[in-house]
N, C-alpha and C positions, 0 to 999 in steps of 0.2 A: 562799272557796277561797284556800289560802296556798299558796306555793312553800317547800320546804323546800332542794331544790339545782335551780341555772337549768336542770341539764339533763332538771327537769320537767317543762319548759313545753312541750314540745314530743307530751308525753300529753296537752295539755287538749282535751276534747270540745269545741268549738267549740259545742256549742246553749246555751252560757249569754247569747249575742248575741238579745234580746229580738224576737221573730219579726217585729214589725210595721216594726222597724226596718228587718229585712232584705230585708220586703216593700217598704218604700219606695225602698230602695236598689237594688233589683234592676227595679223601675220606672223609677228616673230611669235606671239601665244601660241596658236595655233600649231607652227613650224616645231616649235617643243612638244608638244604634246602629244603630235601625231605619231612624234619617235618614241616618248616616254609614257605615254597615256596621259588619261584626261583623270583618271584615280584621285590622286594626288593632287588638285586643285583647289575644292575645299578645302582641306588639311594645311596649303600653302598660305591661304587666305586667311585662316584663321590661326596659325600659328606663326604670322607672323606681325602678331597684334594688330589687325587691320579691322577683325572683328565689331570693337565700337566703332570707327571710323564707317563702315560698311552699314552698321544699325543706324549712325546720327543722319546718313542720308536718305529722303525719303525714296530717291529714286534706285538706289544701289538695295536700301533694305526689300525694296518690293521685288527687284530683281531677284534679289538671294531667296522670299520665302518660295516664288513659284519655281524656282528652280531645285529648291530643299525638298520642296512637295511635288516635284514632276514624277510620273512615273514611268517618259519615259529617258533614257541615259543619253538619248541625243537631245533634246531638252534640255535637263538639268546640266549639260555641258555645255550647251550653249549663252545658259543664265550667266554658270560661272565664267567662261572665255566673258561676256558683254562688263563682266564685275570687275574681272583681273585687267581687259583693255582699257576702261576708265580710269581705273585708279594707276593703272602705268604709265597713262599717259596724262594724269596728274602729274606724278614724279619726276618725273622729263620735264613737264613746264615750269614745273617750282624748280627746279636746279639748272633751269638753262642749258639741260643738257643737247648738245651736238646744235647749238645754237637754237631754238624753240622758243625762248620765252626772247628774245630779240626779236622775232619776226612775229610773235604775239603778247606783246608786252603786258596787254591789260588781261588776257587768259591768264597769263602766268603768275601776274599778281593775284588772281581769284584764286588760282591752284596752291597759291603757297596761305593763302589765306586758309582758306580750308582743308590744307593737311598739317600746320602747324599748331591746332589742338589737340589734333591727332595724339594719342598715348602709348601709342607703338615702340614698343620698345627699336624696333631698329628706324630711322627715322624716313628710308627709303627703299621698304624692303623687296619689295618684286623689280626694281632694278636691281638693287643687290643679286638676286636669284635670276633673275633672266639674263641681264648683261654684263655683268660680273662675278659668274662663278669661279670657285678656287682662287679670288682675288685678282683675274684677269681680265681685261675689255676681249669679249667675243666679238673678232673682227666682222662676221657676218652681222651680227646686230648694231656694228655703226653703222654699217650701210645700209641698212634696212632702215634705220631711222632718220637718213639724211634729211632735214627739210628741202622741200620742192624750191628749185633753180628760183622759180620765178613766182615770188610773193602773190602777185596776182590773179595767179591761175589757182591759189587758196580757195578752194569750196569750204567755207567755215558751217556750211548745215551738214547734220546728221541724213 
């Protein structure tokens, strides 16, 4: 998929993010929150400059308004987990991390394409926050995010 003008990028259908990825990501989401609450997710999201990032896309901003406007709290936490698992598991495909953009090389080029507008001040930051707190790798979230043994058995649909 190529960009012809940046203000393309804000058409991409987001299901090129390979499914198992997102299932992992939305695991270790989930896995945190359930210990620390679901509170603190918008707060996360938007302070951690993600906020224009989250508006430039059409499918992340419609996620965020129904979940802004749900009333009810399992809803609106599921808007934000679907907002937080996409964009984490952008960041993992734009940084190659725990091998990812190797075994999807052209997702990853799309992922680093559209988070490198991005204005956030930190440049990767819900990895920063989920898998490296206090400047550590959380040995449970490398293994959660293993890519799958065998390349093939990749379900790349949502």
């Amino acid at each position: 998929m190529k960009f012809e003008r940046i203000d393309q990028i804000d058409r991409i259908d987001l299901t090129f993010v390979p499914s198992s990825l997102s299932k992992q990501c939305r695991s270790l989401i989930e896995s945190y929150h359930r210990v620390h609450g679901y509170a603190g997710l918008p707060d996360l999201l938007w302070k951690s400059g993600l906020g224009p990032f989250i508006e430039s896309q059409r499918d992340l901003r419609q996620l965020l308004k129904r979940a802004s406007m749900s009333r009810s709290a399992k809803r609106a936490n599921e808007g934000f987990v679907r907002i937080a698992t996409t964009i984490l598991a952008l960041e993992i495909l734009a940084s190659s991390f725990a091998g990812w953009a190797g075994l999807h090389p052209e997702a990853a080029l799309i992922a680093r394409t559209l988070l490198q507008p991005s204005a956030s001040h930190q440049q990767l930051p819900l990895m920063a926050f989920y898998l490296y707190p206090q400047q550590t790798v959380v040995p449970n979230a490398l293994a959660t995010l293993a890519p799958p043994l065998d390349a093939d058995d990749e379900d790349r649909a949502h």
